[in-house]
ZATI-914284 format. One record per residue (C-alpha): y, x negated, z negated. Coordinates in Angstrom, 2 decimals. Layout:
<rec v="Y" u="X" w="Z"/>
...
This chain:
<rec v="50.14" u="-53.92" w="31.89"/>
<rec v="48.85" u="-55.53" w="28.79"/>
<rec v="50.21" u="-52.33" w="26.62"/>
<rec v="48.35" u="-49.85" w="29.32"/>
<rec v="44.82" u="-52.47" w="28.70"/>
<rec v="44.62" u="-51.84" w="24.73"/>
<rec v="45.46" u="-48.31" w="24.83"/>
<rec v="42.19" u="-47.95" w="27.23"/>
<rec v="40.23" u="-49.72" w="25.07"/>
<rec v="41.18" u="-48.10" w="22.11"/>
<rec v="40.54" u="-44.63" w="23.48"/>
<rec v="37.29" u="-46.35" w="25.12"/>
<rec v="35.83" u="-46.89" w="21.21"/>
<rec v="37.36" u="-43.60" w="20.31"/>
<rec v="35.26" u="-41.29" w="22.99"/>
<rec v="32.23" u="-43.57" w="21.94"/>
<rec v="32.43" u="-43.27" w="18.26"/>
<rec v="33.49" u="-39.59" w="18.80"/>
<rec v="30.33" u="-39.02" w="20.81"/>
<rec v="27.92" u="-40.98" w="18.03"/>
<rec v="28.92" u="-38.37" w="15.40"/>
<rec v="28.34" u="-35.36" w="17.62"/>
<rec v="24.95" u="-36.97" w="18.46"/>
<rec v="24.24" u="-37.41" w="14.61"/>
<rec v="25.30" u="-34.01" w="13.40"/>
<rec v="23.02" u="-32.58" w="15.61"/>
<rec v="20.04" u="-34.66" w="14.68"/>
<rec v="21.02" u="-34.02" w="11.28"/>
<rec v="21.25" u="-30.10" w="12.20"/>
<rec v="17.72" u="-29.71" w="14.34"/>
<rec v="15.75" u="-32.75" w="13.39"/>
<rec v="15.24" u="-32.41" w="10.20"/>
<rec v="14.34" u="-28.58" w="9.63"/>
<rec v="11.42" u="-28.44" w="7.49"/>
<rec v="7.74" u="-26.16" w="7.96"/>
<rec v="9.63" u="-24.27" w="4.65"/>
<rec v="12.31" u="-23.82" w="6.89"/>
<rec v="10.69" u="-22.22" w="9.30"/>
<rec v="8.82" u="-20.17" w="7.06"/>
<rec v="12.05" u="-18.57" w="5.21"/>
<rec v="13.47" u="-17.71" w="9.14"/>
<rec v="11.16" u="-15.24" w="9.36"/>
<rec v="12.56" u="-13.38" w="6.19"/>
<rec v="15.84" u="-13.94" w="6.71"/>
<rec v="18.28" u="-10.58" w="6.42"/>
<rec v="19.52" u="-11.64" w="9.51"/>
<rec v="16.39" u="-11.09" w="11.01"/>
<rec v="16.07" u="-7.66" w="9.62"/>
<rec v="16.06" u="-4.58" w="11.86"/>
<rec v="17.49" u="-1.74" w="10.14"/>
<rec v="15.68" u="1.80" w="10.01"/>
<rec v="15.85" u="5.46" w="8.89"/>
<rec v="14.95" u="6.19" w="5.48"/>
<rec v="15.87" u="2.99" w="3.92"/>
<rec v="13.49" u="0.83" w="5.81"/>
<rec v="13.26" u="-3.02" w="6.87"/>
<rec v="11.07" u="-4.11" w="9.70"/>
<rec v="9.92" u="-7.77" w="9.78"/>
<rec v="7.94" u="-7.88" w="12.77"/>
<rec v="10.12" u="-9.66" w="14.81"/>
<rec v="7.80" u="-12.64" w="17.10"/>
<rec v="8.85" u="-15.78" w="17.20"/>
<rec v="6.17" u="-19.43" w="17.71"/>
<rec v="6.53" u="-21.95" w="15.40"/>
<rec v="5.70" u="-25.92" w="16.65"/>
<rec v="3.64" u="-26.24" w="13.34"/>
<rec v="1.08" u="-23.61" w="11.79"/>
<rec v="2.96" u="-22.13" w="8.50"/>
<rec v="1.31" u="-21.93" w="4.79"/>
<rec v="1.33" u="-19.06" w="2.88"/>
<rec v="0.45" u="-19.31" w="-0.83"/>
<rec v="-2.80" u="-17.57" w="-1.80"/>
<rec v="-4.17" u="-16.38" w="-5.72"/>
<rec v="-6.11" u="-19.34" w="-6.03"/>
<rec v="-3.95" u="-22.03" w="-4.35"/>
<rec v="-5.96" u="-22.42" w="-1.57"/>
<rec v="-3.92" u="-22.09" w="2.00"/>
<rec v="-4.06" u="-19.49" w="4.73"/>
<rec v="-3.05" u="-21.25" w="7.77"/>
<rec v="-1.20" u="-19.39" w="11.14"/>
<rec v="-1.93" u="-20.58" w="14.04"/>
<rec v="1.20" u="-19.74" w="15.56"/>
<rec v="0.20" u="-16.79" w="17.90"/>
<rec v="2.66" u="-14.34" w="19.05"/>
<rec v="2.00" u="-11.04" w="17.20"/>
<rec v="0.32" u="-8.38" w="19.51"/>
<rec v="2.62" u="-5.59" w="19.53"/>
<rec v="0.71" u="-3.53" w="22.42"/>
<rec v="-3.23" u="-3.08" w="20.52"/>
<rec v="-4.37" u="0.21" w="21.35"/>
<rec v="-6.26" u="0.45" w="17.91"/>
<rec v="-3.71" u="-0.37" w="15.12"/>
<rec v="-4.77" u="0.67" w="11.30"/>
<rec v="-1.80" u="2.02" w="9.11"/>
<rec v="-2.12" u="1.45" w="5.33"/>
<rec v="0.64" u="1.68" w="3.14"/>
<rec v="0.79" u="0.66" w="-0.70"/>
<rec v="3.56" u="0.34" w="-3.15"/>
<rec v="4.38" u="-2.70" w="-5.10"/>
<rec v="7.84" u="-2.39" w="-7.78"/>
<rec v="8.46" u="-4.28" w="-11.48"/>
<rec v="6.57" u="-7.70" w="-10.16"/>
<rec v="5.36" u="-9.22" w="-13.63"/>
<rec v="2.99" u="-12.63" w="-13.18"/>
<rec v="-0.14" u="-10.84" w="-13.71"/>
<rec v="0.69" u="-8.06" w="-11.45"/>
<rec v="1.63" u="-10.82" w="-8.72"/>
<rec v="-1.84" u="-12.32" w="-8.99"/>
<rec v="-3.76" u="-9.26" w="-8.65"/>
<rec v="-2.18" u="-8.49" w="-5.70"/>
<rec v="-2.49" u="-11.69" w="-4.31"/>
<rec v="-6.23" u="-11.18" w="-4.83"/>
<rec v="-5.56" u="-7.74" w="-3.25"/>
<rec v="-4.01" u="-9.07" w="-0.20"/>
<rec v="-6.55" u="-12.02" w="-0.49"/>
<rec v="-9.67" u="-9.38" w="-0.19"/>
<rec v="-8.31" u="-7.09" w="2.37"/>
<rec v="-7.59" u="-10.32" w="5.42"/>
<rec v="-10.71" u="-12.09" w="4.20"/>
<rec v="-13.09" u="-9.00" w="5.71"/>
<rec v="-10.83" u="-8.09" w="8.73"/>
<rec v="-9.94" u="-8.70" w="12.13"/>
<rec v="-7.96" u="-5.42" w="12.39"/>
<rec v="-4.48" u="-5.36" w="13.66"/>
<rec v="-2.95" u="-4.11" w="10.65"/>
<rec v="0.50" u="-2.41" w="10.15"/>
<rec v="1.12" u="-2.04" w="6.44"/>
<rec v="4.28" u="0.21" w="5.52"/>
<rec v="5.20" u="-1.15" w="1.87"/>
<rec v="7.48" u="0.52" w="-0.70"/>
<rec v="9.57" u="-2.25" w="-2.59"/>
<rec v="11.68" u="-3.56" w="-4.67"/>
<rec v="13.54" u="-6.75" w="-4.43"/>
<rec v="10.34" u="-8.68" w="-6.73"/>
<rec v="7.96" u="-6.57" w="-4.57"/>
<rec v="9.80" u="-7.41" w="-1.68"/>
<rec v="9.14" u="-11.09" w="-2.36"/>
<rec v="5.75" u="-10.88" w="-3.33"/>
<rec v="4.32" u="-9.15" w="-0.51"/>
<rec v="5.95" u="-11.70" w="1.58"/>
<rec v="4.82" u="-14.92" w="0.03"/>
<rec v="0.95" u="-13.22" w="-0.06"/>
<rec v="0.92" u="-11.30" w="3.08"/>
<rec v="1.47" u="-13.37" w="6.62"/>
<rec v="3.24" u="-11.03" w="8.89"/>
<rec v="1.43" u="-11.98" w="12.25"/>
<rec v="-2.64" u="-13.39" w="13.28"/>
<rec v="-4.41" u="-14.89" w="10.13"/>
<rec v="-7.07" u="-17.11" w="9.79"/>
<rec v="-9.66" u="-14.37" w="9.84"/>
<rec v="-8.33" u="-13.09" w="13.00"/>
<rec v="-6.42" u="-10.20" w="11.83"/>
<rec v="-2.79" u="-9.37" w="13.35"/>
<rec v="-0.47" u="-8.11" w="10.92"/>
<rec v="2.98" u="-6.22" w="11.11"/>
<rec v="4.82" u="-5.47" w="7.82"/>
<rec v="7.47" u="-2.86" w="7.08"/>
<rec v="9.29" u="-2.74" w="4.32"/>
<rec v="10.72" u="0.93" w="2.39"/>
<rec v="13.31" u="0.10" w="-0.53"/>
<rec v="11.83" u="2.16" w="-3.40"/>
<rec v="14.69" u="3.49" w="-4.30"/>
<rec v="16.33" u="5.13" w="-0.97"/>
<rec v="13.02" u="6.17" w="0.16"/>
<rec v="12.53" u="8.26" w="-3.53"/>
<rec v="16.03" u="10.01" w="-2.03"/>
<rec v="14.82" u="11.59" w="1.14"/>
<rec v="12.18" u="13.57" w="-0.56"/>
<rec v="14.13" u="13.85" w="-4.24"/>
<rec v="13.22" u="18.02" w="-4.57"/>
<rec v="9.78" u="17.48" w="-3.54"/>
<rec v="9.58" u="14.58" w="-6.36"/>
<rec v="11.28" u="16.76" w="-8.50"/>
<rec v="9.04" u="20.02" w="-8.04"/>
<rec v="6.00" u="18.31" w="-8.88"/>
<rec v="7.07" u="16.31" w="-12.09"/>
<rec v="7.07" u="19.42" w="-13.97"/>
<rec v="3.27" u="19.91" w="-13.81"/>
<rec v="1.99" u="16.04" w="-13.04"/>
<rec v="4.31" u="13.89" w="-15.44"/>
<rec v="4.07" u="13.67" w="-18.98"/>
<rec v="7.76" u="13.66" w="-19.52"/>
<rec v="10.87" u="11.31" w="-18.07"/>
<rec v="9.39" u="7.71" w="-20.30"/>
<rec v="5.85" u="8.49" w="-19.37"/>
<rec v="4.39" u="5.55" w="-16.67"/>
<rec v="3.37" u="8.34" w="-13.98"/>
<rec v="7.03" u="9.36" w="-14.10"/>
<rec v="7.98" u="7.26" w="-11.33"/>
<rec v="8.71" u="8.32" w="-7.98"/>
<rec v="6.62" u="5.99" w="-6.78"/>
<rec v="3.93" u="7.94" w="-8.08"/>
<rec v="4.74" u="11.13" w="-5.95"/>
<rec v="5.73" u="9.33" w="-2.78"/>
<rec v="2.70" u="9.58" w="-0.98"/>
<rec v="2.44" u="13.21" w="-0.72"/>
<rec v="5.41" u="13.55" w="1.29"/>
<rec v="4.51" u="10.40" w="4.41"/>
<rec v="3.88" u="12.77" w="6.44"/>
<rec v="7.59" u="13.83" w="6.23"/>
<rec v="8.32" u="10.16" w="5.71"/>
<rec v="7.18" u="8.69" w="8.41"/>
<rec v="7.82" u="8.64" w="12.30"/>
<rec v="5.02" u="11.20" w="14.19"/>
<rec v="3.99" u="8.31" w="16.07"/>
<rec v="1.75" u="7.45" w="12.65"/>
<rec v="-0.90" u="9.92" w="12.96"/>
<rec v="-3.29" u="8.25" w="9.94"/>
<rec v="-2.60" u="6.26" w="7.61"/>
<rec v="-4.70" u="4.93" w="4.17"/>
<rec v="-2.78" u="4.97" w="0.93"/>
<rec v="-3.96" u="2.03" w="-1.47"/>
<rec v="-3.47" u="1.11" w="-5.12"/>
<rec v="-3.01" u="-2.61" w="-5.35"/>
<rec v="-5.55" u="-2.98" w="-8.38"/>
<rec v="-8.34" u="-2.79" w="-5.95"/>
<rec v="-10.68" u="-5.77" w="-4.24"/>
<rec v="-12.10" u="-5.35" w="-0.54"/>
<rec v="-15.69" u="-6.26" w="-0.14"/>
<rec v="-15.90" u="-4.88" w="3.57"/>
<rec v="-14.08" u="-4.28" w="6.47"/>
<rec v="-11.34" u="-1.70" w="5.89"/>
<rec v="-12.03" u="-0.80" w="9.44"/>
<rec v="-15.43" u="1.11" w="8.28"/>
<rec v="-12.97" u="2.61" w="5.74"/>
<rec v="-10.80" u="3.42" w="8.35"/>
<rec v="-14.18" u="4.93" w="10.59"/>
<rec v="-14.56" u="7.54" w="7.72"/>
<rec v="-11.42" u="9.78" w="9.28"/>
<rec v="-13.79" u="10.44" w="12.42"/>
<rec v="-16.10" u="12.36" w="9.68"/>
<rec v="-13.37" u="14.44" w="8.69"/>
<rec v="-14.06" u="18.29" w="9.34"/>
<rec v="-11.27" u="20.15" w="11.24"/>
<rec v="-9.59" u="21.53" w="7.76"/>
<rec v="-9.89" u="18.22" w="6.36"/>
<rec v="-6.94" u="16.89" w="6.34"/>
<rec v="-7.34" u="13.98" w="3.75"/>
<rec v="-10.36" u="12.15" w="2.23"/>
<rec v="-10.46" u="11.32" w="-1.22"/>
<rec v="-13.26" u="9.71" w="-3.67"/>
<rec v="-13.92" u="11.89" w="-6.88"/>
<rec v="-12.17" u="10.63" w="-10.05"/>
<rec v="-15.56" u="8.57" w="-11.82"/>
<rec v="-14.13" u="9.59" w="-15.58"/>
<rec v="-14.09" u="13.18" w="-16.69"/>
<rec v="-10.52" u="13.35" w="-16.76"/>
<rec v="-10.19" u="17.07" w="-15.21"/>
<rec v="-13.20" u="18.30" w="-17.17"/>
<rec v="-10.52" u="17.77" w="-19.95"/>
<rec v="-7.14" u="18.73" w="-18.13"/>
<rec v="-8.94" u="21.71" w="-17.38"/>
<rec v="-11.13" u="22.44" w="-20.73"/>
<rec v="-9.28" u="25.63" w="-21.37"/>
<rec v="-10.01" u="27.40" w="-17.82"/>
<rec v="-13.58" u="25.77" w="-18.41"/>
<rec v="-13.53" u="27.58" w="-21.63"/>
<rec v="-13.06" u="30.84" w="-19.79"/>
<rec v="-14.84" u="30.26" w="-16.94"/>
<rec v="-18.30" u="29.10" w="-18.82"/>
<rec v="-20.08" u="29.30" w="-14.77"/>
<rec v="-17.44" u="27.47" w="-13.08"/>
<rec v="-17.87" u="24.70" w="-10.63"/>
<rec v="-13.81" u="23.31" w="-11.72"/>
<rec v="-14.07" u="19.85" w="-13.63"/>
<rec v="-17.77" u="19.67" w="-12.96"/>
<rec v="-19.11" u="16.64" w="-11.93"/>
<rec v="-20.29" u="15.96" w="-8.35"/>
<rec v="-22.62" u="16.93" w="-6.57"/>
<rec v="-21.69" u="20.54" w="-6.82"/>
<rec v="-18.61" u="20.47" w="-9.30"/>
<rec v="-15.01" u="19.99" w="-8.25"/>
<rec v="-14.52" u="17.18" w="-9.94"/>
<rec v="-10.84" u="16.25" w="-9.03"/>
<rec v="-9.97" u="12.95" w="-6.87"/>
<rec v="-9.01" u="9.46" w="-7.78"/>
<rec v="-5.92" u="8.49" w="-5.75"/>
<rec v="-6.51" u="4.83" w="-5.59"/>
<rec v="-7.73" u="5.27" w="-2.07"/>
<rec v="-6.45" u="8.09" w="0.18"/>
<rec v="-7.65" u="8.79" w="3.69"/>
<rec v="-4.27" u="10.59" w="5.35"/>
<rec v="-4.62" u="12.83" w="8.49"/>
<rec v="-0.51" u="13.11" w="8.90"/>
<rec v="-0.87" u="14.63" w="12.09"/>
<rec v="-2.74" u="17.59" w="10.18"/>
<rec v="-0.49" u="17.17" w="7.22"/>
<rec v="2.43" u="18.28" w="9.37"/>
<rec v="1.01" u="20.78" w="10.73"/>
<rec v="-0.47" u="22.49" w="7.63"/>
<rec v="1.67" u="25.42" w="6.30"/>
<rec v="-0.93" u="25.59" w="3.05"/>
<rec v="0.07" u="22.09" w="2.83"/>
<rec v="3.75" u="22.20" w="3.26"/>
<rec v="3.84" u="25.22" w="1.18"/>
<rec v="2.67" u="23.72" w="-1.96"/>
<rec v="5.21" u="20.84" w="-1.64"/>
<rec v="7.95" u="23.67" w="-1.97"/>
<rec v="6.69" u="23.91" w="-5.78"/>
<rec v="6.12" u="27.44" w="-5.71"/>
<rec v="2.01" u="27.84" w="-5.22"/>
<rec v="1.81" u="25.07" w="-7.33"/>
<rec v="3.34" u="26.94" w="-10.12"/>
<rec v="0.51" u="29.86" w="-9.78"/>
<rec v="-1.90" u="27.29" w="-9.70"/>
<rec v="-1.36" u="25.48" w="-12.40"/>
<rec v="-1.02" u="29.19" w="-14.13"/>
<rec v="-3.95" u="30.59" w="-13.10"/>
<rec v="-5.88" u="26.79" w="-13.70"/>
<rec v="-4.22" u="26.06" w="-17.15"/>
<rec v="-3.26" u="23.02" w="-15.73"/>
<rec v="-0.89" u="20.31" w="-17.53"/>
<rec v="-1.57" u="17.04" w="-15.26"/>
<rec v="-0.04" u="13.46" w="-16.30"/>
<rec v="-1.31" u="11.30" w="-13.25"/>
<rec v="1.17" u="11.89" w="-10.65"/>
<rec v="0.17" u="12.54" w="-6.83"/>
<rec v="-3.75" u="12.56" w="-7.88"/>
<rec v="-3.01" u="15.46" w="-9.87"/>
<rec v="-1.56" u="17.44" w="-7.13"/>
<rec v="-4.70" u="16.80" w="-5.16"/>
<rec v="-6.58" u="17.53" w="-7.48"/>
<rec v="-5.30" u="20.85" w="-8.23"/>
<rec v="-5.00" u="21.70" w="-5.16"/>
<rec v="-8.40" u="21.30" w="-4.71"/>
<rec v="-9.50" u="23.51" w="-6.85"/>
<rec v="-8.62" u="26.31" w="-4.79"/>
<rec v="-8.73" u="25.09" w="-1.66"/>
<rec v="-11.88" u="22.43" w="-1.89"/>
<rec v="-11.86" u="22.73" w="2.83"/>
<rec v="-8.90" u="20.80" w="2.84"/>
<rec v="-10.24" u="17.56" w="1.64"/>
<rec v="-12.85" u="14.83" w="2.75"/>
<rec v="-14.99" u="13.68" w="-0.21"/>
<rec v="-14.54" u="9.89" w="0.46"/>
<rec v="-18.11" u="8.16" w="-0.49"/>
<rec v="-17.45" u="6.36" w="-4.59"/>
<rec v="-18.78" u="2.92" w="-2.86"/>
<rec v="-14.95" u="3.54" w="-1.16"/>
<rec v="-13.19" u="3.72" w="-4.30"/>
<rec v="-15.88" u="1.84" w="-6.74"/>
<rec v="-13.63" u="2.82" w="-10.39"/>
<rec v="-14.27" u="0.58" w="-13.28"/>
<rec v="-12.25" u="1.98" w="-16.24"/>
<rec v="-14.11" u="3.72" w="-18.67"/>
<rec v="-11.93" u="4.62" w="-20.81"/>
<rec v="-13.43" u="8.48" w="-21.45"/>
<rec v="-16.60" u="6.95" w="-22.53"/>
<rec v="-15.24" u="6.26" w="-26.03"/>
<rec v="-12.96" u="9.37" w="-26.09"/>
<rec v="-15.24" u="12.21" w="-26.73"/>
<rec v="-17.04" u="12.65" w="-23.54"/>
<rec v="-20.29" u="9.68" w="-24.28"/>
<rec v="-22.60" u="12.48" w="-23.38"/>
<rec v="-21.70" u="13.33" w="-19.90"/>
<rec v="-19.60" u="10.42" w="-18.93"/>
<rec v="-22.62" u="9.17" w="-16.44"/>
<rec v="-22.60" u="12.38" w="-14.72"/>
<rec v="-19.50" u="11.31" w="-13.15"/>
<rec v="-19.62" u="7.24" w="-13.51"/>
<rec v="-22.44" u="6.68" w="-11.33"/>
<rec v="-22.28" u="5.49" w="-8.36"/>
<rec v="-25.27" u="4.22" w="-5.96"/>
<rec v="-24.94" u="1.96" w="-3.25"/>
<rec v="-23.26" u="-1.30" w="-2.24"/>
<rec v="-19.54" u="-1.37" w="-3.64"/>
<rec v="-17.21" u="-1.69" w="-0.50"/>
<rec v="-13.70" u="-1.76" w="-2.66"/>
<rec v="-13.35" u="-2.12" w="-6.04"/>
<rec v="-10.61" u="-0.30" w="-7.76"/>
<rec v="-9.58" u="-2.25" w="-11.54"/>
<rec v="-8.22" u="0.90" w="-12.84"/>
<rec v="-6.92" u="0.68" w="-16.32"/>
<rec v="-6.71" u="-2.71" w="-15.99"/>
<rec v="-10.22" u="-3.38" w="-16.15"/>
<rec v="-11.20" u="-6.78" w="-14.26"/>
<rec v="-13.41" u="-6.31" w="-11.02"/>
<rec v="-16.03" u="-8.34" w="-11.03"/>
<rec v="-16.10" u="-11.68" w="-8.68"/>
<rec v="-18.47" u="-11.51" w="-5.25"/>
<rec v="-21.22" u="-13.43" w="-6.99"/>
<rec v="-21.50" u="-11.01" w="-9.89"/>
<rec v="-23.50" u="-8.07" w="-9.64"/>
<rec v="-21.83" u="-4.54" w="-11.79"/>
């Protein structure tokens, strides 16, 4: 009997001390996870839904028991309150943008980017972003992917640069010959032709979308830019601001040259100036359905217009555009230059002083700034 006593006890302490580490692992386990924790769960590849065409979607809900931080430009905080994303809003605004080769001063000017566009919206936003690993990470740290403080809702999907470039390599390919400067040149870069072909990109269910440089600073609601598509004429089927520099007056000097009475490189009112891509108003529904449209992706008419135009272009997807507008001026939505305010000036001081103004000015109050060139936009207390 006194055997059977200690070998109770002894398996007594044993449960007990067995039970004490269970109790402490899982303390250790759940009670400690951090707000930076909870933060990185939201990015984790686990987490990750896998798409078509090389996608990631990260807007998967979950509520958090404390508001997260996300880092801003100027170290200030953006705090979430911890509200379920609303997946079911009846008015959603597409955008998409492209962010690759993440060097510091490229991550701060997007941070202002991203800083400027939630500051001046409530918009439920779904942003489609083409990315690299940096990109990737960037985008993440600067954009919160569900309600910010301003109010706006925000779904993020994320397009690896380099399997997205795949799905529409001929198309890419086709238009390099007339838009690129050669294989080294900056406006080489798929990234650079992408846009022309989201129509074929993305799902039908995305019937409009706006296409945005990250050099550029809201200073209104990109909801009023958003209002602009209901202006659009039936043949419209994107809006574009006119390039402010007289870049296509010289792309196009030799046509000019022949055609003394033309209206080609002119500046606005009346001239075809050519369009500035920073800020593209996209009617995909109409984009898909236009043969014109589809046609000129095939390379062919692009080739007899570039003939008949004398037309060597170095700046990508704005080139095509452009050129295409030349012939075919119904197709396009003249997007108001407050919409795409341009600040380089780099034609001033390259032989065009005398009509540069003609196509620089721009009256009215500046609704996004675009730092082209890398020119610095000026701060909300400064007047241009």
């Amino acid at each position: 009997p006194g055997c059977s006593c200690n070998v109770r006890r002894f398996l007594c302490r044993h449960f007990k001390l067995t039970m004490l580490g269970y109790f402490l692992l899982l303390l250790a386990v759940f009670g400690t996870r951090t707000e930076a924790d909870l933060h990185l769960s939201n990015y984790t590849e686990g987490d990750q839904e896998e798409l078509p065409n090389g996608a990631w979607d990260y807007t998967s809900v979950y509520e958090a028991t404390s508001p997260l931080v996300y880092p801003t430009d100027g170290g200030e905080e953006v705090s979430d309150k911890s509200e379920p994303m609303r997946q079911d809003e009846d008015f959603v605004i597409h955008m998409y943008f492209a962010l690759t080769s993440v060097n510091p001063n490229r991550e701060q000017l997007f941070y202002r980017y991203a800083k400027s566009l939630l500051r001046h919206t409530k918009s439920h936003l779904y942003i489609h972003a083409v990315v690299d690993d940096g990109g990737r990470q960037t985008v993440s740290k600067a954009i919160p992917s569900k309600k910010t403080e301003s109010g706006a809702v925000v779904d993020i999907k994320f397009y690896d640069v380099f399997e997205t470039a795949k799905q529409v390599e001929p198309i890419i390919d086709s238009l390099r010959e007339h838009f690129s400067a050669g294989q080294r040149s900056y406006y080489h870069n798929p990234i650079f032709f992408l846009p022309v072909a989201l129509h074929r990109l993305l799902p039908d269910s995305v019937k409009r979308i706006i296409v945005l440089d990250t050099d550029m600073e809201f200073r209104a609601d990109i909801k009023s830019l958003y209002a602009l598509f209901d202006s659009f004429s039936s043949s419209n089927i994107m809006g574009l601001a006119y390039d402010q520099q007289p870049v296509y007056r010289h792309i196009l000097h030799m046509y000019r040259r022949d055609h003394p009475d033309t209206r080609v490189g002119a500046p606005p009112p009346d001239g075809l100036a050519g369009f500035n891509s920073g800020c593209v108003l996209m009617d995909l529904e109409k984009m898909r359905e236009s043969e014109l449209y589809n046609n000129a992706l095939q390379g062919d008419l692009v080739r007899t217009l570039a003939d008949k135009f004398h037309f060597q272009g170095h700046l990508g997807d704005q080139d095509f555009y452009s050129l295409l507008s030349m012939d075919h001026p119904e197709m396009f939505f003249i997007v108001p230059c407050t919409w795409n305010r341009q600040l380089c000036t780099w034609w001033h001081d390259h032989g065009y002083e005398s009509v540069f103004e003609e196509y620089h000015k721009c009256e009215g109050k500046v609704s996004l700034y675009h730092g082209n060139c890398n020119t610095p936009i000026p701060q909300d207390d400064e007047v241009l």
